[in-house]
C-alpha positions in Angstrom: 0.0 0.0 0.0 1.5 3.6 -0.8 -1.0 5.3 0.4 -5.4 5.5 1.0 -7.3 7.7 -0.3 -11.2 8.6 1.4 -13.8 7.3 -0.5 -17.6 7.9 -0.5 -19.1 5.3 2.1 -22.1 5.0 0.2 -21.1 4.3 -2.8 -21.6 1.0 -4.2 -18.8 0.8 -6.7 -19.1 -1.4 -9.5 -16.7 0.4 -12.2 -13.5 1.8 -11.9 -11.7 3.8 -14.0 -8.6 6.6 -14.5 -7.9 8.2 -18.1 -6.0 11.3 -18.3 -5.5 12.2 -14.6 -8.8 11.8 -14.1 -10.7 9.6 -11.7 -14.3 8.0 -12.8 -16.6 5.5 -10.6 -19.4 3.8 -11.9 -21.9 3.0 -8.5 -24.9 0.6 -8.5 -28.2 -0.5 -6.6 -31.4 0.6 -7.6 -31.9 4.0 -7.4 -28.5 4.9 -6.6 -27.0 4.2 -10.0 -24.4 6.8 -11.3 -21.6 7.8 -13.2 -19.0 9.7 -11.1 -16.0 12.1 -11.6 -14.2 11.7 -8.3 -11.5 14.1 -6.4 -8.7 11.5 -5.7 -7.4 13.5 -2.7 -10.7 14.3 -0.5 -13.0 11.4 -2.1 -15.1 14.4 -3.0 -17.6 13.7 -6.4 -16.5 16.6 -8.6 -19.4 15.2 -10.9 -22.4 13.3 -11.1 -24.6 11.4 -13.3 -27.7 9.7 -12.0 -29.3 6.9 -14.3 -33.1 7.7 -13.6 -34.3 4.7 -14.7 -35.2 3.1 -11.0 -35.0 -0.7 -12.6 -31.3 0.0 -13.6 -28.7 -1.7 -11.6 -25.1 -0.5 -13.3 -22.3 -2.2 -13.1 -18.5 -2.0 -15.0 -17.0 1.1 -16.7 -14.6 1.6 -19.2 -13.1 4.4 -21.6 -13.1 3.2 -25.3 -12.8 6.0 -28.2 -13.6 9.0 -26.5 -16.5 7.9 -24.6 -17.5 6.2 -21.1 -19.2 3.0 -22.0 -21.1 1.7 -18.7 -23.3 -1.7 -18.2 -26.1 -2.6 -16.4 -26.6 -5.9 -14.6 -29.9 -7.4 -15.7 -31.0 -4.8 -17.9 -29.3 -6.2 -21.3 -27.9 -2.1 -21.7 -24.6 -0.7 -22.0 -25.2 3.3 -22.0 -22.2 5.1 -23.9 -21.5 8.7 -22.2 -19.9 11.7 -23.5 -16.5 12.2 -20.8 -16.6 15.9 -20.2 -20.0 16.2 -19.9 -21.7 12.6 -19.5 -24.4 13.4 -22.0 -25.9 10.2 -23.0 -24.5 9.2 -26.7 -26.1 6.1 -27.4 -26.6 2.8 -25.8 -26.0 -0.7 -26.7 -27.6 -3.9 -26.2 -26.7 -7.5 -25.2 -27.7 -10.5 -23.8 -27.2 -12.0 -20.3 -25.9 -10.2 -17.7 -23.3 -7.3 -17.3 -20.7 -7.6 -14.6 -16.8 -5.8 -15.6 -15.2 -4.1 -18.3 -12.1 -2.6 -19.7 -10.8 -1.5 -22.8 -7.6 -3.5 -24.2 -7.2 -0.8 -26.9 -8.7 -2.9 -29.4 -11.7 -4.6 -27.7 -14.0 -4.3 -25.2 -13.6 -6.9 -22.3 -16.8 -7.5 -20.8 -17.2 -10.4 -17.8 -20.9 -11.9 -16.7 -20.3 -13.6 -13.5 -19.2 -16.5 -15.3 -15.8 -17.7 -15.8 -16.0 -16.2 -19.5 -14.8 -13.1 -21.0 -15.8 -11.5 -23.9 -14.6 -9.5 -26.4 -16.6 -6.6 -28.1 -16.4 -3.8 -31.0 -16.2 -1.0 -29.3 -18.3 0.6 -32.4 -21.0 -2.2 -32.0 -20.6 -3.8 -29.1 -20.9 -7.2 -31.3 -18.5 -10.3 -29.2 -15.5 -10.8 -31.1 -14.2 -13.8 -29.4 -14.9 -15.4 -26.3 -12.3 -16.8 -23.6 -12.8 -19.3 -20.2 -10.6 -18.2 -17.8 -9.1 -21.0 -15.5 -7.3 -20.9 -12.3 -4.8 -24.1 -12.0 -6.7 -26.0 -14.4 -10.4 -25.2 -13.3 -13.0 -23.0 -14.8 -12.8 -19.9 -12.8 -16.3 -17.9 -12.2 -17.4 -14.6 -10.5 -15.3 -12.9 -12.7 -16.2 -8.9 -11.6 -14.5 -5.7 -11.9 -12.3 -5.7 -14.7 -9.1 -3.7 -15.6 -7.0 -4.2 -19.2 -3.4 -3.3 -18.5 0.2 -4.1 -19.8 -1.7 -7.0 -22.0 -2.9 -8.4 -19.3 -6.6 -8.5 -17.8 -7.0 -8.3 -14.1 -10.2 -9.0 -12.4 -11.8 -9.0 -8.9 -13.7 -12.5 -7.9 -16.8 -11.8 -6.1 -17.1 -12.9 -2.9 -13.5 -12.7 -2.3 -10.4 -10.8 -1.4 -8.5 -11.8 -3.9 -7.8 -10.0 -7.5 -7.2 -12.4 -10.4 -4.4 -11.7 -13.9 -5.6 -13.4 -17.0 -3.8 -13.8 -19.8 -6.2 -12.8 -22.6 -5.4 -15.3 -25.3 -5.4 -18.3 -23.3 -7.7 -17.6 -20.7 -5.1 -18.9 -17.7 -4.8 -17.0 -14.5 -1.2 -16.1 -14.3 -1.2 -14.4 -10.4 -3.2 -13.9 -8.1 -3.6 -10.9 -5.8 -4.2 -11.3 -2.3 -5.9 -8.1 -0.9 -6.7 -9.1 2.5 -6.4 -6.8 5.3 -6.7 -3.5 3.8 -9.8 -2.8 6.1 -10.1 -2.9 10.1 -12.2 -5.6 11.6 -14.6 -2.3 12.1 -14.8 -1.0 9.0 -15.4 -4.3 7.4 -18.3 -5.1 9.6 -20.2 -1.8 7.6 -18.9 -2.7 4.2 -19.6 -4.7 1.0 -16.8 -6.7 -0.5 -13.7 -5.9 -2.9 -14.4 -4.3 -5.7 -13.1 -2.1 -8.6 -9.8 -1.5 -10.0 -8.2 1.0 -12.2 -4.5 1.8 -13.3 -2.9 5.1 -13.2 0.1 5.1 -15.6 1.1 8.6 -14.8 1.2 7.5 -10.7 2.5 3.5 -11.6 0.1 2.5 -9.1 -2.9 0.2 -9.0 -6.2 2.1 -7.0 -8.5 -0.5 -5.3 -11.6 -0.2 -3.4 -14.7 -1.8 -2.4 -18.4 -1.7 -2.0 -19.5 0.8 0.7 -15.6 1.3 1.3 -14.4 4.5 3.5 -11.1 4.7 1.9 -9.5 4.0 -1.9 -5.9 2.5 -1.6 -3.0 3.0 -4.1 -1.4 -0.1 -4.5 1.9 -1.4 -5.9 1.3 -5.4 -6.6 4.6 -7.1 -5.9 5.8 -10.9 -6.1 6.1 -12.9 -2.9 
């Protein structure tokens, strides 16, 4: 850990995302849906935008092409936002459900819950290719928050405390990140579980948070 960062304790985060010095969250439940600019410093949302539909649960959040693509869990909708102003552009549809996603720089890698990824046109949101991620030999589900970096994809499992790096052509876990601890006995008693991840080139460091976390840590992952 180099350092935490306050986060908003209410926020249910579900996306996360940096692009040009810039912080974004993408927050879920019904009714509390949004698409954030966040203050790194003071955890402070700099700007908001609520999705009004009450039905919409959103989930992962990625930059692809100029634009803030967002998903939704159950809804079958990925709404694309302009970045400055997060005007809705257009949306997309797709079947099943919407869990992470990240931008590779070519694709959009989008997870379910299942142990498959899938890759999209960023244009048309149409699945490329598919992979099944496997841990030591065996299919590998709950795949969540995603994050494409250095060729790599890294994704939190649900449930856990533990962050996951796939190798995108084969579909093989290649480490795993063990993120216990961060949190007091305390503060885990009011909290969610592990969730979102985003890499700041600029910083070299990883940010990581949770579901109803206090704080946002800035990370270094290192081999032991």
């Amino acid at each position: 850990v180099i350092r935490r960062h306050p986060h908003d304790p209410e926020a249910f985060t579900q996306g996360l995302l940096w692009h040009d010095g810039q912080l974004f969250e993408s927050t879920g439940l019904e009714l509390h849906s949004s698409v954030r600019r966040v203050e790194l410093a003071t955890g402070e949302v700099a700007q908001r935008h609520h999705v009004t539909d009450e039905e919409i649960f959103a989930e992962g959040l990625a930059f692809a092409n100029g634009s803030l693509v967002q998903l939704t869990w159950q809804s079958h909708k990925a709404f694309v936002y302009n970045a400055e102003s997060f005007a809705l552009e257009r949306e997309f549809e797709y079947e099943g459900e919407g869990w992470g996603l990240c931008f590779d720089g070519t694709d959009l890698v989008m997870s379910d819950g299942s142990d498959t990824l899938s890759f999209r046109d960023p244009e048309t949101f149409e699945v490329r290719r598919t992979i099944d991620v496997t841990k030591i030999g065996r299919p590998l589900r709950h795949l969540n928050a995603l994050e494409c970096v250095g060729g790599h994809v890294y994704a939190n499992v649900w449930q856990t405390d533990e962050i996951v790096r796939i190798d995108p052509r084969s579909g093989r876990v290649t480490a795993v990140i063990d993120a216990r601890g961060l949190l007091t006995r305390a503060e885990r008693a009011r909290t969610d579980v592990l969730n979102g991840i985003a890499w700041a080139p600029d910083r070299d460091t990883f940010l990581i948070t949770g579901k109803l976390w206090p704080w946002m840590f800035e990370v270094r992952f290192v081999p032991r």
